[in-house]
mmCIF entry with sequence, helices, sheets and N, C-alpha, C, O atoms, coordinates in Angstrom:
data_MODEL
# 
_entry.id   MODEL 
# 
_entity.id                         1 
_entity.type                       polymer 
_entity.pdbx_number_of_molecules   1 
# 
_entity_poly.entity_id                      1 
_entity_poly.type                           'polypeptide(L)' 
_entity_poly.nstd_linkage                   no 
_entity_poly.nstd_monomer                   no 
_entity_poly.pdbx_seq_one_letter_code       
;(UNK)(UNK)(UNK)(UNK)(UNK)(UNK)(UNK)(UNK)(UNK)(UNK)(UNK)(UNK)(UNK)(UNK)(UNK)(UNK)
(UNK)(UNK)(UNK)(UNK)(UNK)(UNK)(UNK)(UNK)(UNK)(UNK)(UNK)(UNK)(UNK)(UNK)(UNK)(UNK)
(UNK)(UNK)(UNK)
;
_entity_poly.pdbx_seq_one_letter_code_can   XXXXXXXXXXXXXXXXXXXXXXXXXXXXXXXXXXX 
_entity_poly.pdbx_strand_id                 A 
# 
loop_
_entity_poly_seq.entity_id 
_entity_poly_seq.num 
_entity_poly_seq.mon_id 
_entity_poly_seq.hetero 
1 1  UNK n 
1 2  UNK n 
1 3  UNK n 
1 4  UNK n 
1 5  UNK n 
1 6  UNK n 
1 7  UNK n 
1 8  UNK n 
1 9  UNK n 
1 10 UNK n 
1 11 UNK n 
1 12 UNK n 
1 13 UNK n 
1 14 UNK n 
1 15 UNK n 
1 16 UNK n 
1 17 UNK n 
1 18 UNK n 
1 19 UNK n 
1 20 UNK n 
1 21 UNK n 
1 22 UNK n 
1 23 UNK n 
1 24 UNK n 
1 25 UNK n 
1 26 UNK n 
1 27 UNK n 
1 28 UNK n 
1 29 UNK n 
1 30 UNK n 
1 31 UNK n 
1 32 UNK n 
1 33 UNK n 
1 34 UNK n 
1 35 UNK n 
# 
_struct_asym.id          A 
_struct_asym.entity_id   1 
# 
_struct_conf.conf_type_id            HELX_P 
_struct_conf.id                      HELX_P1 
_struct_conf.pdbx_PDB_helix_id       AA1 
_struct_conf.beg_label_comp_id       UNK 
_struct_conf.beg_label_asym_id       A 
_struct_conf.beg_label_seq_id        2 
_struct_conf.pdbx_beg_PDB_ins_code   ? 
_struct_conf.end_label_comp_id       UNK 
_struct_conf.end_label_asym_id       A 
_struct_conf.end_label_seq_id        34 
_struct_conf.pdbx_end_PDB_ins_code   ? 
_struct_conf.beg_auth_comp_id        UNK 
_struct_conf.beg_auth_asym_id        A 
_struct_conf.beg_auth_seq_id         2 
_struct_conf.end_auth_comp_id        UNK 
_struct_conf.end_auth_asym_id        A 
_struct_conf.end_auth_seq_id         34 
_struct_conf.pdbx_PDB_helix_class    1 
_struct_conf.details                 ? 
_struct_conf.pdbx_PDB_helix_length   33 
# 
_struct_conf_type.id          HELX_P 
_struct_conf_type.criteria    ? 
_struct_conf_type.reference   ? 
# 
loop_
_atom_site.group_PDB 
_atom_site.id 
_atom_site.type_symbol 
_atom_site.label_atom_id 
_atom_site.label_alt_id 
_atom_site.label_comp_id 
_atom_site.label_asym_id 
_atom_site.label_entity_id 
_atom_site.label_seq_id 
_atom_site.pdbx_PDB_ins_code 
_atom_site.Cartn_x 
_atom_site.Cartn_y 
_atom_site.Cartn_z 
_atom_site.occupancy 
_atom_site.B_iso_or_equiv 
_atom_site.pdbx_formal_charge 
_atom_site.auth_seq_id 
_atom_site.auth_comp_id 
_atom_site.auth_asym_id 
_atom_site.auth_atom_id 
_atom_site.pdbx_PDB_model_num 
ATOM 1   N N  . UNK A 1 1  ? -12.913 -13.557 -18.578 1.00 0.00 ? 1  UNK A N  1 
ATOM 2   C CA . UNK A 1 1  ? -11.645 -13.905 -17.913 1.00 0.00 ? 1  UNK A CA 1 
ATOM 3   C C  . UNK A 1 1  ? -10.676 -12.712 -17.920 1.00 0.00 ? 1  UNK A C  1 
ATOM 4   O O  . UNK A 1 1  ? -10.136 -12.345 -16.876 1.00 0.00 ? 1  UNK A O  1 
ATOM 5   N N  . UNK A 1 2  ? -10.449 -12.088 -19.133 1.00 0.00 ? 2  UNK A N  1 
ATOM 6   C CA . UNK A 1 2  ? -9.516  -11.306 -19.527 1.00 0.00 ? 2  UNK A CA 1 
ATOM 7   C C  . UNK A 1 2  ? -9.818  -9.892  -18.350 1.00 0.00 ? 2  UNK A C  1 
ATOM 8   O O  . UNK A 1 2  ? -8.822  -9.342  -17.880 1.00 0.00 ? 2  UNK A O  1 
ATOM 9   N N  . UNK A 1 3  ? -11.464 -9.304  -17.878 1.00 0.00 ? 3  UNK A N  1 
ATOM 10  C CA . UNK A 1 3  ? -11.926 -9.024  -17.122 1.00 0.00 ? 3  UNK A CA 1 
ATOM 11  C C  . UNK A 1 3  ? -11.537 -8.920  -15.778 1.00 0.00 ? 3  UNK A C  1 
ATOM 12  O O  . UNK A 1 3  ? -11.436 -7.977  -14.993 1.00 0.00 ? 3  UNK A O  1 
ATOM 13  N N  . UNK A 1 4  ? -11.305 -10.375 -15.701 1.00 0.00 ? 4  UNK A N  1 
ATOM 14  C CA . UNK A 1 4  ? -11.537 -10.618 -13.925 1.00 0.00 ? 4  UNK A CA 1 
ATOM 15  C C  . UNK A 1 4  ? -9.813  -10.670 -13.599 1.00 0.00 ? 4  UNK A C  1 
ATOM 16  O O  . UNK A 1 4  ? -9.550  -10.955 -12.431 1.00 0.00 ? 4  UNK A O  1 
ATOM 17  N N  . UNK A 1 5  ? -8.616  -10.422 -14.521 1.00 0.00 ? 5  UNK A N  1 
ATOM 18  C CA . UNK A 1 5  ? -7.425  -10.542 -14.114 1.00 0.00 ? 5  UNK A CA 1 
ATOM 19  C C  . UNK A 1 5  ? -7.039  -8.817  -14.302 1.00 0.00 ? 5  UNK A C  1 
ATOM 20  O O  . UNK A 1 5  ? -6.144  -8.276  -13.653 1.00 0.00 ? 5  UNK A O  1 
ATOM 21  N N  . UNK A 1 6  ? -8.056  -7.977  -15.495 1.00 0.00 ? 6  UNK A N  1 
ATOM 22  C CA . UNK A 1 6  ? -7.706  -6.618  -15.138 1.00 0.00 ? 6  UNK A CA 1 
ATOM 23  C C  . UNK A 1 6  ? -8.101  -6.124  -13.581 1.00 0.00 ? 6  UNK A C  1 
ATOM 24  O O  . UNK A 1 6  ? -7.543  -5.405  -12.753 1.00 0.00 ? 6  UNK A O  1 
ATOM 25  N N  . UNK A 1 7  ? -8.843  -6.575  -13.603 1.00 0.00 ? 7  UNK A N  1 
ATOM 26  C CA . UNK A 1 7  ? -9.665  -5.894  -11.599 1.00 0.00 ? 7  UNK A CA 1 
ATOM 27  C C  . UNK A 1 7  ? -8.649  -6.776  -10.733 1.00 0.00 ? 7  UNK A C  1 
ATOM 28  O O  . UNK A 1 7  ? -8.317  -6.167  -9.715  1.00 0.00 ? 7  UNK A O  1 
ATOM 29  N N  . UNK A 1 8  ? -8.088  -7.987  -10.847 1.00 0.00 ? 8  UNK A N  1 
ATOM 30  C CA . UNK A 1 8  ? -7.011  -8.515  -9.952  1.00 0.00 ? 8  UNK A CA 1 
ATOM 31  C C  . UNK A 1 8  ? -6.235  -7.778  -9.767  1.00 0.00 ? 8  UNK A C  1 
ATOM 32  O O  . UNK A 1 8  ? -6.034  -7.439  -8.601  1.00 0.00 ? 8  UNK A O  1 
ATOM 33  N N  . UNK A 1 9  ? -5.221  -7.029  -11.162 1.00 0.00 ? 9  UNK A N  1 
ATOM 34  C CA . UNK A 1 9  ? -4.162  -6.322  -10.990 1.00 0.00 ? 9  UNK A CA 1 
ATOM 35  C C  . UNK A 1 9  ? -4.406  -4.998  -10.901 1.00 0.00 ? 9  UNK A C  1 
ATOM 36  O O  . UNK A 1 9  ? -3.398  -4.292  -10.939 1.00 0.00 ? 9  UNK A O  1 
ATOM 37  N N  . UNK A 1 10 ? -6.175  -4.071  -10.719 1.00 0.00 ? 10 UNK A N  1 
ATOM 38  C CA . UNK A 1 10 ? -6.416  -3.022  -10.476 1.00 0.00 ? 10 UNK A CA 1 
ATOM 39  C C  . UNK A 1 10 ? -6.264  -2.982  -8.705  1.00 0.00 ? 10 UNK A C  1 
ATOM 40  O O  . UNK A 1 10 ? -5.762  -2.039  -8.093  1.00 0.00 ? 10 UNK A O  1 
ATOM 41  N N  . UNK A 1 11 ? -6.662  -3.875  -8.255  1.00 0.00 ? 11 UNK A N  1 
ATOM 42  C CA . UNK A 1 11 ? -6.656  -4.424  -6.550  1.00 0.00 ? 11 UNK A CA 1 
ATOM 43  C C  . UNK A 1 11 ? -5.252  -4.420  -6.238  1.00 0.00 ? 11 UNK A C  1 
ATOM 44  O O  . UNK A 1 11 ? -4.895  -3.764  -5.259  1.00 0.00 ? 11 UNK A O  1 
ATOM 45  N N  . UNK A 1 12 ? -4.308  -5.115  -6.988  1.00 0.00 ? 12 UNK A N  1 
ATOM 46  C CA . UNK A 1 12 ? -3.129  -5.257  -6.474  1.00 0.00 ? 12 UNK A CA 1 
ATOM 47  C C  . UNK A 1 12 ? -2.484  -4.001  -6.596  1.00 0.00 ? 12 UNK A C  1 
ATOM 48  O O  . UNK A 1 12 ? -1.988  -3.627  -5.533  1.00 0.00 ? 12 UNK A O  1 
ATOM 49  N N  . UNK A 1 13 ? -2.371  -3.417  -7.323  1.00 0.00 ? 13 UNK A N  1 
ATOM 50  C CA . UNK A 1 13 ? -2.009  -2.047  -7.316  1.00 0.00 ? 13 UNK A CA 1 
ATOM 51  C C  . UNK A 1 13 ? -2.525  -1.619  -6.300  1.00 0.00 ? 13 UNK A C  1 
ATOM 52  O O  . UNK A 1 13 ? -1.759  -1.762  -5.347  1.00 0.00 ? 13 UNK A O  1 
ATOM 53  N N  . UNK A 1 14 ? -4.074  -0.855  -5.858  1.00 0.00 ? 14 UNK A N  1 
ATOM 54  C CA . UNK A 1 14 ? -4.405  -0.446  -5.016  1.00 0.00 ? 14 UNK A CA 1 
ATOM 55  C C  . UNK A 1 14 ? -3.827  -0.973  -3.634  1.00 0.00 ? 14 UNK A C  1 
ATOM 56  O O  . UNK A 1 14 ? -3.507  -0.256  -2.686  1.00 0.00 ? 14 UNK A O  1 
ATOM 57  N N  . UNK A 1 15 ? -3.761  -2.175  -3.685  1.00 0.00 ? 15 UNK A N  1 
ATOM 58  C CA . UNK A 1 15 ? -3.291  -3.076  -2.421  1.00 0.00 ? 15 UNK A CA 1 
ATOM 59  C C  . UNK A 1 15 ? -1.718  -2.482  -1.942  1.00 0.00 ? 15 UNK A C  1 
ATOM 60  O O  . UNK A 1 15 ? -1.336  -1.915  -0.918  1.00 0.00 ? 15 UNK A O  1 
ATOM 61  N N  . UNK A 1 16 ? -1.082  -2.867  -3.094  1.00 0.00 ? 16 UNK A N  1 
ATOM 62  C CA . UNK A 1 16 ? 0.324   -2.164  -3.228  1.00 0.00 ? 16 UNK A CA 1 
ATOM 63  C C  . UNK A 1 16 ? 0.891   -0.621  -2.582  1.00 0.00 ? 16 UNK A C  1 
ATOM 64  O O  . UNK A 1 16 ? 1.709   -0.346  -1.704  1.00 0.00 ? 16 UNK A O  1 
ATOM 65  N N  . UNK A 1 17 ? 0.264   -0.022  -3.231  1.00 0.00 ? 17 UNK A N  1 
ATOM 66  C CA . UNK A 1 17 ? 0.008   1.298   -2.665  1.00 0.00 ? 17 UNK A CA 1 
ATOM 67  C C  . UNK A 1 17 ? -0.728  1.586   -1.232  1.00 0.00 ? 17 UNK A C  1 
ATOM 68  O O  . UNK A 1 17 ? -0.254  2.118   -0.228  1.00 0.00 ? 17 UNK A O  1 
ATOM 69  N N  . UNK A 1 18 ? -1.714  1.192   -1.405  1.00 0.00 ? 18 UNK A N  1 
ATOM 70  C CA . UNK A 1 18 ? -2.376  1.384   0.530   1.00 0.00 ? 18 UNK A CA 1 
ATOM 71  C C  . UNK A 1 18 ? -1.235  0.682   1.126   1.00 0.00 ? 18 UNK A C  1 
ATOM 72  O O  . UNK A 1 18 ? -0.494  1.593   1.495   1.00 0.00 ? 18 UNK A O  1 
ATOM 73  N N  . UNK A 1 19 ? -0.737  -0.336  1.397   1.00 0.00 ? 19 UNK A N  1 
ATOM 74  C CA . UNK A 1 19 ? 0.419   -0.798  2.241   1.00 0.00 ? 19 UNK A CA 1 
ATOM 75  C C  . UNK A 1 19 ? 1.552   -0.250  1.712   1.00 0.00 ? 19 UNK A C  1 
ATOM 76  O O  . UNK A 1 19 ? 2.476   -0.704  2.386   1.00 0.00 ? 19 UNK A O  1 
ATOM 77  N N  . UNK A 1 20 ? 1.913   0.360   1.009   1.00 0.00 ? 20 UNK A N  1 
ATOM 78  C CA . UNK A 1 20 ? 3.372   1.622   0.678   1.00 0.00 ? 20 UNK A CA 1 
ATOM 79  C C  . UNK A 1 20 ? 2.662   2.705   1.690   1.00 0.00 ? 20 UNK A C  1 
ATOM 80  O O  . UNK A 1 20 ? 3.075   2.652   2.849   1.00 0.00 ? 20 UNK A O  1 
ATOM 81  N N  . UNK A 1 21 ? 1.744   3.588   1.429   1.00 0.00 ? 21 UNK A N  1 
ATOM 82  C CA . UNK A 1 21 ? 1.262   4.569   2.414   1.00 0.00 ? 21 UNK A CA 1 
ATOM 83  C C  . UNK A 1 21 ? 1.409   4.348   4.240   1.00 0.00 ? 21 UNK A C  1 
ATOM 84  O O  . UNK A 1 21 ? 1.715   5.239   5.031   1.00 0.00 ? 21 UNK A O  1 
ATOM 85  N N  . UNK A 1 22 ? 1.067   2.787   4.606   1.00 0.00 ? 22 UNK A N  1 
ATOM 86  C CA . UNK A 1 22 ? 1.140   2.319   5.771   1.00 0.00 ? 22 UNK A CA 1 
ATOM 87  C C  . UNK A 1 22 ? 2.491   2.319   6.024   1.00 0.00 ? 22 UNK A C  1 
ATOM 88  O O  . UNK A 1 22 ? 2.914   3.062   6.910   1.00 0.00 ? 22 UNK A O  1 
ATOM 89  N N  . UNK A 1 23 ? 3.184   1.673   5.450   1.00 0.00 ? 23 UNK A N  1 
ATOM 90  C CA . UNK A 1 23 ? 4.642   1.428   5.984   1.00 0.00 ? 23 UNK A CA 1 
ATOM 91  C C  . UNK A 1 23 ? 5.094   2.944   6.248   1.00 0.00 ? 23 UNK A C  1 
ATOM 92  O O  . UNK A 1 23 ? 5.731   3.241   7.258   1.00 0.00 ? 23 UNK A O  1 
ATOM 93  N N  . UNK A 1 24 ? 4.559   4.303   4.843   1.00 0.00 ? 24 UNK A N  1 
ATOM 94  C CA . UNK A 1 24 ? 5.509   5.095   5.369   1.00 0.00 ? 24 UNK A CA 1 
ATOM 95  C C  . UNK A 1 24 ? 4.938   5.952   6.430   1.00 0.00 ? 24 UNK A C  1 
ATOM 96  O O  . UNK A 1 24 ? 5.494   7.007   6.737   1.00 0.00 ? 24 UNK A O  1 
ATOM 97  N N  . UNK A 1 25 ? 3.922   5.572   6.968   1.00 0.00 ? 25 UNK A N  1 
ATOM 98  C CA . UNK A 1 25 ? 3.472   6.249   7.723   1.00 0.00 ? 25 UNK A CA 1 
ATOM 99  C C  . UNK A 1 25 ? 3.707   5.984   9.272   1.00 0.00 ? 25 UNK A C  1 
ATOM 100 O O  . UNK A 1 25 ? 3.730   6.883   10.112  1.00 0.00 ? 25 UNK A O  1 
ATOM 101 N N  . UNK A 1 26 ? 3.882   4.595   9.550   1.00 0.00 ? 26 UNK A N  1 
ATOM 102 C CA . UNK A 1 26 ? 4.781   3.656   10.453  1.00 0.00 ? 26 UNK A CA 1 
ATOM 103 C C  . UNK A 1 26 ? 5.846   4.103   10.515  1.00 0.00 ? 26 UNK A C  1 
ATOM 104 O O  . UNK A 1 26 ? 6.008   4.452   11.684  1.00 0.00 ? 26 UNK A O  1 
ATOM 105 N N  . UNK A 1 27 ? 6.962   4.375   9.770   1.00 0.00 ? 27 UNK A N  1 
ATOM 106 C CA . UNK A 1 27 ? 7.931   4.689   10.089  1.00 0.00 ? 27 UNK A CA 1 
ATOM 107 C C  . UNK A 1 27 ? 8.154   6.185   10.443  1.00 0.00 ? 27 UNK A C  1 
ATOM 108 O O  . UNK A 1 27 ? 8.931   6.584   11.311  1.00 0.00 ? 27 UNK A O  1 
ATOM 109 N N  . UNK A 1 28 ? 7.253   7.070   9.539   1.00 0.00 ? 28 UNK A N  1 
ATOM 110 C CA . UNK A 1 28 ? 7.343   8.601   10.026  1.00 0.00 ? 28 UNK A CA 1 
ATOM 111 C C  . UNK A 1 28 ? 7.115   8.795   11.378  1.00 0.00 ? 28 UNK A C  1 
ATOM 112 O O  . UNK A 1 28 ? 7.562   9.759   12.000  1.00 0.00 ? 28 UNK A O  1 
ATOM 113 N N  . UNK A 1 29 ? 6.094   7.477   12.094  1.00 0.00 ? 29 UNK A N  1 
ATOM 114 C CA . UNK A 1 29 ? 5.376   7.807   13.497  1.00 0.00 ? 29 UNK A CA 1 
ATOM 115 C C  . UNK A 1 29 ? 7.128   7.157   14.345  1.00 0.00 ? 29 UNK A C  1 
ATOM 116 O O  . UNK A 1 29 ? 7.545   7.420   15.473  1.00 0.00 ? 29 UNK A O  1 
ATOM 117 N N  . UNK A 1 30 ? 7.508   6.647   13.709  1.00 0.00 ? 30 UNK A N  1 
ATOM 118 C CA . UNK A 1 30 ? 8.431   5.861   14.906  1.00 0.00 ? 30 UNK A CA 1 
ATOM 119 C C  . UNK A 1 30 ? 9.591   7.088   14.749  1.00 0.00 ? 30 UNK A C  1 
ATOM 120 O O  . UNK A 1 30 ? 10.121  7.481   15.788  1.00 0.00 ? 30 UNK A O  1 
ATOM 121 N N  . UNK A 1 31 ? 9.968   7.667   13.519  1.00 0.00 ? 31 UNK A N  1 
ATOM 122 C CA . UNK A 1 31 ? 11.266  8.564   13.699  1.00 0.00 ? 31 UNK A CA 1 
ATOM 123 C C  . UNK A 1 31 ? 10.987  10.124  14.642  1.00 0.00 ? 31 UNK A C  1 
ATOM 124 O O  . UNK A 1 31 ? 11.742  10.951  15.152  1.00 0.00 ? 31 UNK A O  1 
ATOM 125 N N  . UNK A 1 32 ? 9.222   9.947   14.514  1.00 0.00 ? 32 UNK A N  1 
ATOM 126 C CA . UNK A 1 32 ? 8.750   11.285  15.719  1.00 0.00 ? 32 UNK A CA 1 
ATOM 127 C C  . UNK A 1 32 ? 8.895   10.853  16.941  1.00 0.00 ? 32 UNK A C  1 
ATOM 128 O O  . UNK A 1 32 ? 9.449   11.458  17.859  1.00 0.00 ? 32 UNK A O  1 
ATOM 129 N N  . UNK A 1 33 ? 8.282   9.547   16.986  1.00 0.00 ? 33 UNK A N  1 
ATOM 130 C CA . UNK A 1 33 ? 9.355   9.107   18.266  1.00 0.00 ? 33 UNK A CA 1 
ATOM 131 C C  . UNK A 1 33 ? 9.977   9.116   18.892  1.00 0.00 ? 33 UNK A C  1 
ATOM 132 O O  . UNK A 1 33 ? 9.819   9.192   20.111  1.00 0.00 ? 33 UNK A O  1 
ATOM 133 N N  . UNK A 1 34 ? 10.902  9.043   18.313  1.00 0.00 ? 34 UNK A N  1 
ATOM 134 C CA . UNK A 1 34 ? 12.101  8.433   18.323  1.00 0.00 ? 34 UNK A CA 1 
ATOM 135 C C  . UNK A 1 34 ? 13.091  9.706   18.656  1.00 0.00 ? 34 UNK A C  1 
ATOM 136 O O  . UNK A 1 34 ? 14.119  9.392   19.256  1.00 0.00 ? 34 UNK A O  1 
ATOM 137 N N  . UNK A 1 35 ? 12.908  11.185  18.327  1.00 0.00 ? 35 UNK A N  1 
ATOM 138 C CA . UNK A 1 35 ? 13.394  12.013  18.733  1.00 0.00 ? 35 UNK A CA 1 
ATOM 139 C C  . UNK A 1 35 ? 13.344  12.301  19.917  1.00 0.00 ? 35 UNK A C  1 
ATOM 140 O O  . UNK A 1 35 ? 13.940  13.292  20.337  1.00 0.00 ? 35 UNK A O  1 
# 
């Protein structure tokens, strides 16, 4: 058990981070844009 909630919150992290990278990468594309 103790197992399967470290790899939950190893995922969520990872998860966390890949969608932090997306957002800022979304917004870098819209402010190139946007100029």
């Amino acid at each position: 058990m103790n197992n399967f909630k470290a790899a939950l919150k190893k995922n969520k992290k990872d998860y966390l981070i890949t969608l932090g990278i997306y957002i800022i990468s979304v917004l870098l594309t819209m402010v190139y844009i946007a100029q």
